[in-house]
C-alpha positions, 0 to 999 in steps of 0.5 A, a space after each residue: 530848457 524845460 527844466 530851467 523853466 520849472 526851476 525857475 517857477 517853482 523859485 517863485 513859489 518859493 519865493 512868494 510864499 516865504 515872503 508872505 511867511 516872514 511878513 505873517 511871522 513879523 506881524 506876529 511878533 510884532 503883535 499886530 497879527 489877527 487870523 480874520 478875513 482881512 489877512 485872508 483878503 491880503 494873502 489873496 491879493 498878493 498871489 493875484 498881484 504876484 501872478 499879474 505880472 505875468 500879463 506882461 507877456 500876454 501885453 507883448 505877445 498880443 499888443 505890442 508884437 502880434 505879428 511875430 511867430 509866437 504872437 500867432 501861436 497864442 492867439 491860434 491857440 487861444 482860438 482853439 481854447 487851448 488854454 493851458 498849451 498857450 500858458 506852457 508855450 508862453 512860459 517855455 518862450 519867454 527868451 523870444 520877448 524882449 521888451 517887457 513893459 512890467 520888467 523895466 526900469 520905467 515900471 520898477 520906478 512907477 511901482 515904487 511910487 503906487 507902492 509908497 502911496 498904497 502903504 501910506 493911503 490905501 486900507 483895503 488888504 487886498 490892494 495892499 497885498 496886490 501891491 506887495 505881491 507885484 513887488 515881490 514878483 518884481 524885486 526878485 526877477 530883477 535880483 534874479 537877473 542881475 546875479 544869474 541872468 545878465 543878459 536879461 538883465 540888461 532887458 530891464 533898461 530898453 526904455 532908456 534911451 542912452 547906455 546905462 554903466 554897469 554902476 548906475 545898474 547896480 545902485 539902481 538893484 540895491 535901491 529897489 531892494 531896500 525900499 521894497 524890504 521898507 514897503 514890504 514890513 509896512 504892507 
């Protein structure tokens, strides 16, 4: 289990920074790369709005299920300043948290929305890049899911209240990962 977890982490890394890569890579050939401190705001910014979508764990085990063994755990061990043992423990029992507010249907629809209008309307490169890094952290969990993780998978739909057929599910990854691959070149 722990190893899976470490897997898992580290193809995040992987996938964060190869995304950021190829979009450094396209702007170059694309010739509308610059090395100054707008793209240094921008690659900042994708690693915290990659990294915050991670709170939604912190959301569901402190708002939304205090009461659950798990919730009483962290906050034990924020308590006691014990940082790092929480993130671990947090990680290790991300199975146990069920209804996440960042990993859903509902969410991936808002985000799409804030996306579009932050490519369209926002300048600042760190928000654009807190936008792109949260869409990628969101495209590949749910791209993830739906491949290698099916019953995580369905988790993504708790907020729909009917019972969503396995072909709307599919048109609903491949939609998601075309207009983030659109947003994601105009970031």
């Amino acid at each position: 289990m722990i190893i899976v977890m470490r897997d898992k982490i580290s193809l995040h890394q992987f996938v964060l920074f190869g995304a950021l890569l190829i979009l450094v890579l396209w702007k170059i050939i694309s010739g509308n790369f610059s090395f100054d401190l707008n793209l240094l705001w921008w690659l900042l910014g994708s690693i915290v709005g990659f990294l915050f979508v991670f709170t939604d764990r912190f959301v569901y085990s402190f708002l939304m299920k205090p009461n659950e063994a798990l919730g009483m755990r962290l906050k034990e061990l924020f308590q006691g300043r014990k940082f790092s043992e929480a993130l671990i423990l947090l990680l290790n029992e991300r199975h146990e948290q069920k209804e996440l507010i960042m990993r859903s249907f509902l969410f991936v629809m808002v985000w799409l929305v804030l996306a579009f209008l932050t490519v369209t309307s926002i300048a600042s490169p760190f928000g654009r890049g807190f936008m792109l890094g949260m869409g990628v952290h969101l495209s590949f969990d749910l791209i993830y899911d739906y491949f290698w993780n099916k019953e995580r998978f369905e988790l993504w739909f708790w907020q729909i209240k009917r019972v969503v057929s396995s072909e709307e599910k599919r048109w609903f990854v491949i939609v998601v990962s075309l207009v983030f691959v659109f947003l994601a070149f105009s970031f």
